[in-house]
C-alpha positions as semicolon CSV with decimal commas, in nm:
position;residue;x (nm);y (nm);z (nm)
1;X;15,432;-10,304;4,350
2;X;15,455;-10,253;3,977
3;X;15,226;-10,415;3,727
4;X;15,549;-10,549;3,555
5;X;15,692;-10,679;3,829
6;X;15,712;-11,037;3,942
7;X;15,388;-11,066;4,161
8;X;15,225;-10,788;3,968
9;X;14,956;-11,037;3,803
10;X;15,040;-10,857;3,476
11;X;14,782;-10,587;3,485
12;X;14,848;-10,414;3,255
13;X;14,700;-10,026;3,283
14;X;14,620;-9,953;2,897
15;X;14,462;-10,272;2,882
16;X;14,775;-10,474;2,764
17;X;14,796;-10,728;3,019
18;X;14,787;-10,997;2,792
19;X;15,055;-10,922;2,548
20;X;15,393;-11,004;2,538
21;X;15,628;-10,757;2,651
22;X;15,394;-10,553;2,830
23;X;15,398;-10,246;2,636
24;X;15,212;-9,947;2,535
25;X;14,882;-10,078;2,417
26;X;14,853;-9,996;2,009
27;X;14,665;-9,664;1,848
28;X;14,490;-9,891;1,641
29;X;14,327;-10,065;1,881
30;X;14,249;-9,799;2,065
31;X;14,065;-9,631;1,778
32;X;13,914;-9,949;1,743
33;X;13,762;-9,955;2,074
34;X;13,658;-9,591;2,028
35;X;13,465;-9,694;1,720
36;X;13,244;-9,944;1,857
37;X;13,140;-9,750;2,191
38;X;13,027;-9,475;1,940
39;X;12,840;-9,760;1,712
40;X;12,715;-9,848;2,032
41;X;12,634;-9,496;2,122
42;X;12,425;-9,408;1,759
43;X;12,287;-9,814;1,704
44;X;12,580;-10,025;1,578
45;X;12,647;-10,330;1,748
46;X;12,995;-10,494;1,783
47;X;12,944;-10,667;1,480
48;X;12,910;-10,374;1,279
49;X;13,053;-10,406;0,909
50;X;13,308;-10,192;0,733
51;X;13,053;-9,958;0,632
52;X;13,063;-9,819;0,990
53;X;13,371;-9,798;0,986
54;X;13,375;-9,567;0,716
55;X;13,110;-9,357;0,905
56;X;13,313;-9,307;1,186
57;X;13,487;-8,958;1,076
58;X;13,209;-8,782;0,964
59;X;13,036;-8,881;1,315
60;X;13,303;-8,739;1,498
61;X;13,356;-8,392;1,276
62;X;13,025;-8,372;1,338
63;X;13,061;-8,401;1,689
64;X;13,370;-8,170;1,739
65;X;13,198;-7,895;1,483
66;X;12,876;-7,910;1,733
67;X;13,027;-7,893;2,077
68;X;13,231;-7,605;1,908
69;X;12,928;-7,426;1,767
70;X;12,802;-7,472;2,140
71;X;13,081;-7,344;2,275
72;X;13,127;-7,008;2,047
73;X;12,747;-6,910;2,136
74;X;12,861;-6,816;2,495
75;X;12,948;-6,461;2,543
76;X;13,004;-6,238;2,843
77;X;12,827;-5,922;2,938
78;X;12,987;-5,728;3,208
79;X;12,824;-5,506;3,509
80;X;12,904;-5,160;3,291
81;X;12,755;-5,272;2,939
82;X;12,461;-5,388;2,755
83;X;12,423;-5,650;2,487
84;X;12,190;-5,540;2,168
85;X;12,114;-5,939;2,030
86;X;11,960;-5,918;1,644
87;X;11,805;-6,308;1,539
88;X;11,864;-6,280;1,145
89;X;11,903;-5,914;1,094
90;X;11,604;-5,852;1,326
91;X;11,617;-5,712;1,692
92;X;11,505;-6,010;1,931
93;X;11,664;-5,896;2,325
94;X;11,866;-5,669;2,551
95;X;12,081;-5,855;2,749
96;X;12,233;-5,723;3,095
97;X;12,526;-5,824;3,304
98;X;12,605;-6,200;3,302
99;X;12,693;-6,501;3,105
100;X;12,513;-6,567;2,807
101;X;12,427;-6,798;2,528
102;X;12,317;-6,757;2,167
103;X;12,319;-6,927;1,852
104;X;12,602;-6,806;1,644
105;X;12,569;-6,734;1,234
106;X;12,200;-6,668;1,362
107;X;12,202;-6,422;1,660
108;X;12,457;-6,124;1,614
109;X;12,553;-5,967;1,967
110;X;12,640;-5,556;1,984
111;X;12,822;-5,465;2,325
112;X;12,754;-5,109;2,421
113;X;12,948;-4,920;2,708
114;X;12,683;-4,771;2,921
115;X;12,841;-4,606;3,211
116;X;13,159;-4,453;3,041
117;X;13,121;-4,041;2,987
118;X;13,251;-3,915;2,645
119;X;13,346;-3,594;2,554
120;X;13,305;-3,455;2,232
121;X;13,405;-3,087;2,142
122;X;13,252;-2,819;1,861
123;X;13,444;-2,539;1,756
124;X;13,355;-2,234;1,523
125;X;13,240;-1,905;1,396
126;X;12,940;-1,833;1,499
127;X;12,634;-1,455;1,412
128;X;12,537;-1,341;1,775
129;X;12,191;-1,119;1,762
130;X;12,379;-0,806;1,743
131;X;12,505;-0,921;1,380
132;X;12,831;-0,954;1,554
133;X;13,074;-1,251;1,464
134;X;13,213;-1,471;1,801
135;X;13,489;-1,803;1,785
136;X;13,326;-2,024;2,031
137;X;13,430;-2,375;2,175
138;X;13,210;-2,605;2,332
139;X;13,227;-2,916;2,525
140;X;12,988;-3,181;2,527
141;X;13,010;-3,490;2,790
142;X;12,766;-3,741;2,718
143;X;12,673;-4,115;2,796
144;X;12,481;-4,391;2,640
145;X;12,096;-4,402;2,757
146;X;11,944;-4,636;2,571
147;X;12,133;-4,953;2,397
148;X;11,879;-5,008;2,143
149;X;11,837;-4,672;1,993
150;X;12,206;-4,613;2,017
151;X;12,226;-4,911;1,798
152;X;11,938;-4,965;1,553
153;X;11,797;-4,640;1,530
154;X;12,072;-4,414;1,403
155;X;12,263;-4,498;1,133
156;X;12,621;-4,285;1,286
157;X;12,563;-4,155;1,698
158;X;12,882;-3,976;1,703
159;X;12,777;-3,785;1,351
160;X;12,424;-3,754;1,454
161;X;12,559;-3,588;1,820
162;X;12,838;-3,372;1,631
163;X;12,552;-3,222;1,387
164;X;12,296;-3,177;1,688
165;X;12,505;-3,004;1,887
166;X;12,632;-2,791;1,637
167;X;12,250;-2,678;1,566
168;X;12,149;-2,594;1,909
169;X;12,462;-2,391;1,988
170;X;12,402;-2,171;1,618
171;X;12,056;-2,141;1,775
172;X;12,130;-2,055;2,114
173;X;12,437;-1,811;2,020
174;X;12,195;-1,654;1,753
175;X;11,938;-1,519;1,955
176;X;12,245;-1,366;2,253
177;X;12,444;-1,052;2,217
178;X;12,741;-1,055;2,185
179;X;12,823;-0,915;2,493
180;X;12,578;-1,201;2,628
181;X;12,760;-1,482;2,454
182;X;13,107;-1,383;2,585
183;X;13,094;-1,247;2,989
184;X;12,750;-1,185;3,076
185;X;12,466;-1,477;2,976
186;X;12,772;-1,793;2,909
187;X;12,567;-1,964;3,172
188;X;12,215;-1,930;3,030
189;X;12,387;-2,003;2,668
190;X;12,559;-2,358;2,800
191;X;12,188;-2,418;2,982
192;X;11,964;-2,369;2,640
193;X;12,237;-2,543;2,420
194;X;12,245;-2,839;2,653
195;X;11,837;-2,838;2,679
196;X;11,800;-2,738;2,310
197;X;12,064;-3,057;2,208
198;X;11,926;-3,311;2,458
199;X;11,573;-3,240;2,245
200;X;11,725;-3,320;1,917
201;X;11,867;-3,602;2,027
202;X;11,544;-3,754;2,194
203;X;11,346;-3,665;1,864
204;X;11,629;-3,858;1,664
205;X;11,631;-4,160;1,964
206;X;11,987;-4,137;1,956
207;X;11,993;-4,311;2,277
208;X;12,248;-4,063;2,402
209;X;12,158;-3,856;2,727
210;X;12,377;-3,525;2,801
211;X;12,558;-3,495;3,118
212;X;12,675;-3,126;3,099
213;X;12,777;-2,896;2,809
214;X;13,043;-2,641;2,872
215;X;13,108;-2,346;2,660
216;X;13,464;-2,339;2,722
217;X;13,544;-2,028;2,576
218;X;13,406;-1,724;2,338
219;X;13,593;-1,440;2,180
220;X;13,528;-1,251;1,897
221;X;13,774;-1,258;1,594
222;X;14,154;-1,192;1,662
223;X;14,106;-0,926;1,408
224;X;13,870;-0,704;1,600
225;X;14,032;-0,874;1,983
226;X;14,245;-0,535;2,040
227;X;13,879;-0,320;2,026
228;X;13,681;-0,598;2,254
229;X;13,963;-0,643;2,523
230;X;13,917;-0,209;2,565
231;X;13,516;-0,300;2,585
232;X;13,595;-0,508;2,841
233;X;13,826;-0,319;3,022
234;X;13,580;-0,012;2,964
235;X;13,325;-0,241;3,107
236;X;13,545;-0,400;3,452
237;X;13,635;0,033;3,499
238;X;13,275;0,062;3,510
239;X;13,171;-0,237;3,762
240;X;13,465;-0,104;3,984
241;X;13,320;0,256;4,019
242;X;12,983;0,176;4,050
243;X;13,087;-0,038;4,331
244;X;13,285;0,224;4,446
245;X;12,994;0,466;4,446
246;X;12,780;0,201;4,636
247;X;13,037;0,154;4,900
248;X;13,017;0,541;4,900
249;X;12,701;0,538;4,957
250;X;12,632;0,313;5,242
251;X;12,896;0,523;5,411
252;X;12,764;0,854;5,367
253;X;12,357;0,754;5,324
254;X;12,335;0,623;5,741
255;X;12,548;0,963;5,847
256;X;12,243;1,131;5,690
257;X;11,967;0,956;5,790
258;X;12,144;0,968;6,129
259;X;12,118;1,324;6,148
260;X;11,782;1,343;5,967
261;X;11,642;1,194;6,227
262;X;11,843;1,392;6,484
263;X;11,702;1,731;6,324
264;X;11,342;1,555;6,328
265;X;11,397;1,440;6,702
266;X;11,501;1,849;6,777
267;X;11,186;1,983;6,638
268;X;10,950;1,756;6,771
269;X;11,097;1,856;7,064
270;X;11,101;2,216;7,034
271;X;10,729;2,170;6,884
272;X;10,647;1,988;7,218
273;X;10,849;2,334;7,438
274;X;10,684;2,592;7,195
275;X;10,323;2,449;7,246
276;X;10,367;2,386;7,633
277;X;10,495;2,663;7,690
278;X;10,206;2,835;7,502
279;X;9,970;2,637;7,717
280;X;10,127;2,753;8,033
281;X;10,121;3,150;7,931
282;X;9,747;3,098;7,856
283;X;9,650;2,916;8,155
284;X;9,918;3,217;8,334
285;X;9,728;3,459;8,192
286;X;9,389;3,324;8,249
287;X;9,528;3,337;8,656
288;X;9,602;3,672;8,575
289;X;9,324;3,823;8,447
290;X;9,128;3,661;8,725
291;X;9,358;3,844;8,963
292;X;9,289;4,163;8,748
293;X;8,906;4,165;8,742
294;X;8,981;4,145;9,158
295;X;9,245;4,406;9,208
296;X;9,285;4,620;8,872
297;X;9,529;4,871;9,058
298;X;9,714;4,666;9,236
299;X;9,791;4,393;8,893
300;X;9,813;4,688;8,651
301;X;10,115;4,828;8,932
302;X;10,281;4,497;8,933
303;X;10,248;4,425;8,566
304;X;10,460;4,797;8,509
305;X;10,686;4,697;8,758
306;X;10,757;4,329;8,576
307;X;10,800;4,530;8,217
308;X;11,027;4,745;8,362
309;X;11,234;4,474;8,561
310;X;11,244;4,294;8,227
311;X;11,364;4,595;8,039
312;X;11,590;4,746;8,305
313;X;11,763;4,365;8,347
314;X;11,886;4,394;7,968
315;X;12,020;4,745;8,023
316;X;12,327;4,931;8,134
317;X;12,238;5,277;8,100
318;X;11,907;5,451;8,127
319;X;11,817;5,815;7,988
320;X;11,505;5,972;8,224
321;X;11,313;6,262;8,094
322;X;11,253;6,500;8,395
323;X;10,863;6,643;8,383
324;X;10,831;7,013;8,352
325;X;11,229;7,004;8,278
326;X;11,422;7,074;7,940
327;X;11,711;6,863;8,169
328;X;11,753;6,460;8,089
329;X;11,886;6,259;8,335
330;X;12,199;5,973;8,225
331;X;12,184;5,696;8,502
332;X;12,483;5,468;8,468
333;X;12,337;5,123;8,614
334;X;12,643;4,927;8,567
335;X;12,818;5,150;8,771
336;X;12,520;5,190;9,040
337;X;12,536;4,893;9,096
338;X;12,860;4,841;9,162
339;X;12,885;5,155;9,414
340;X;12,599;4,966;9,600
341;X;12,793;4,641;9,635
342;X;12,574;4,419;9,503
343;X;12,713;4,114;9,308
344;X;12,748;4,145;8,947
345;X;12,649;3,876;8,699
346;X;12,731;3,702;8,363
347;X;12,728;3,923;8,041
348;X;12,515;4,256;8,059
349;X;12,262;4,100;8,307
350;X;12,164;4,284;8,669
351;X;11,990;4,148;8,977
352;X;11,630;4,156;9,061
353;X;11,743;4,330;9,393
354;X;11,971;4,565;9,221
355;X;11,682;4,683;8,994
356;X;11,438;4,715;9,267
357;X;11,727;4,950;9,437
358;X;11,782;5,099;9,100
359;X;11,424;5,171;9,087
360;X;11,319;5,317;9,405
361;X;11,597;5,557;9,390
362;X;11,502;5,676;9,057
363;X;11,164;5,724;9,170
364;X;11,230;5,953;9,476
365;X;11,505;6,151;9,281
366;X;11,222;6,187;9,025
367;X;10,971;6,332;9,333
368;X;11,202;6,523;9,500
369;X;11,248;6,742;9,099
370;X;10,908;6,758;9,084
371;X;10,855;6,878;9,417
372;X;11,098;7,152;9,379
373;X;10,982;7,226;9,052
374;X;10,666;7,305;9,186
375;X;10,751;7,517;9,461
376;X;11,005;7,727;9,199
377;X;10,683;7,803;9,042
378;X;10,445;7,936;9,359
379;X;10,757;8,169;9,422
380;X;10,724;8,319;9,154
């Protein structure tokens, strides 16, 4: 039941039980009761005097001001950042991810990004070795390395990057052609510049580490772009034909090696016919002469008899001078040997039979003139 009802025992719940009415307990009182737990709390007794009273306020500002100055001291550090702390001007800590606490008006806290990637950009006109003006842009994406040189050590980062990087790439770009700078070397000029920049900054303790450094384009001057783009096209008409001629020559180079070595293949092997075939005449002839030293006659009869079959097998016609005669006689082999019926070859070639046929009748045509010759002569 209610506290106001009948019953209720007049409990009252702000401590009002005993009042008429029953009704909200007074703000006076209530301060009044506040005041002596807090005399209570810093050595006044219940039967403190006004002078207490009087104390009261400043107790509690002072109160309020300190669990405020508490509270403002906590500060928040997240997983991607870093917390430079200074104690009066004067670096004291580096504080990582997590909830913190330091004393404010004496402790100054710096939040630092240290996993976000910037980008910063550099643009200009720049000598090449050649003595040969270029417009080049480059892009620089960086992060922060170090919390405490990125704060305390430089005065300006971004200022201190800017001028750094604007000093390697003059130094870089200086010592390149121009032809370099532009199509040929941009890779070895964005490698030096980024190498070159990440030393200033490390001799300045920036606190800044490179991540990569593009150059992002290079051109010479738009009043001299008309004579470079016909370099360049001079230059791409040149890579095409010399790739051209390559192609060329891996086509046509193999073909001649290929038959190089088929006209090296051909004489080694005629050098290997010639000089066994040499071998076999001298070890022939050695055979022969053997036979020779045994039968002279006989081998000197059948050597004449090979000549002439060798001779005669090239020929079609033979003249024959008759001995003791003024008369030559014309023997038509071709036609010999077709009256005898023997089987005619190839080209201008005759048998070895044919000859031998050829021959024999020669001969006794030859002794049957002589013969006669002779006995024309005892006649008379």
């Amino acid at each position: 039941m209610a506290w106001n009802e009948p019953g209720g025992n007049n409990k009252d719940p702000w401590g009002g039980g005993n009042r008429k009415g029953g009704g909200p307990p007074d703000l006076d009182e209530l301060l009044r009761k506040l005041q002596q737990k807090l005399n209570s709390l810093f050595g006044g007794g219940p039967g403190s005097g006004a002078g207490d009273q009087g104390r009261f306020p400043w107790m509690l500002v002072i109160i309020v001001l300190a669990v405020l100055y508490g509270l403002l001291g906590f500060y928040q550090v997240n997983a991607n950042e870093a917390a430079v702390v200074l104690r009066l001007g004067k670096y004291h800590t580096t504080e990582t991810a997590g909830l913190h606490w330091n004393p404010p008006l004496v402790d100054s806290v710096t939040k630092v990004n240290m996993t976000e990637v910037r980008t910063e950009r550099t643009t200009g006109q720049m000598l090449t070795e050649d003595a040969n003006i270029v417009d080049v842009v480059l892009t620089v994406q960086w992060h922060v390395d170090n919390a405490e040189s990125y704060v305390l050590r430089v005065r300006d980062p971004l200022k201190s990057l800017q001028e750094a990087t604007d000093s390697a790439l003059r130094h870089v770009v200086g010592s390149t052609s121009l032809n370099g700078v532009i199509s040929q070397k941009r890779t070895e000029v964005s490698a030096d510049t980024e190498k070159r920049l990440q030393d200033y900054l490390n001799l300045y303790q920036t606190g800044i580490r490179i991540d990569v450094v593009n150059l992002t384009d290079a051109k010479a001057p738009r009043e001299v772009q008309d004579a470079f783009d016909d370099v360049t096209k001079a230059r791409e008409d040149e890579v095409r034909l010399q790739n051209e001629a390559q192609a060329y020559a891996n086509q046509v180079i193999p073909v001649a090696r290929g038959q190089a070595q088929r006209i090296i293949e051909e004489a080694e092997a005629y050098k290997s016919r010639v000089v066994e075939s040499a071998r076999g005449e001298a070890v022939r002839f050695e055979k022969l002469l053997a036979e020779y030293e045994r039968a002279p006659q006989v081998t000197r009869e059948r050597l004449y008899l090979d000549a002439v079959q060798q001779v005669m097998a090239s020929a079609s016609k033979v003249m024959v001078d008759v001995e003791g005669g003024n008369n030559m006689m014309y023997l038509p082999l071709d036609k010999l040997g077709r009256e005898s019926g023997a089987q005619a070859v190839q080209g201008r070639e005759v048998s070895p039979v044919v000859i031998d046929e050829i021959y024999q009748r020669v001969v006794d045509r030859l002794r049957t003139e002589a013969a006669n010759s002779r006995r024309s002569q005892n006649v008379r």
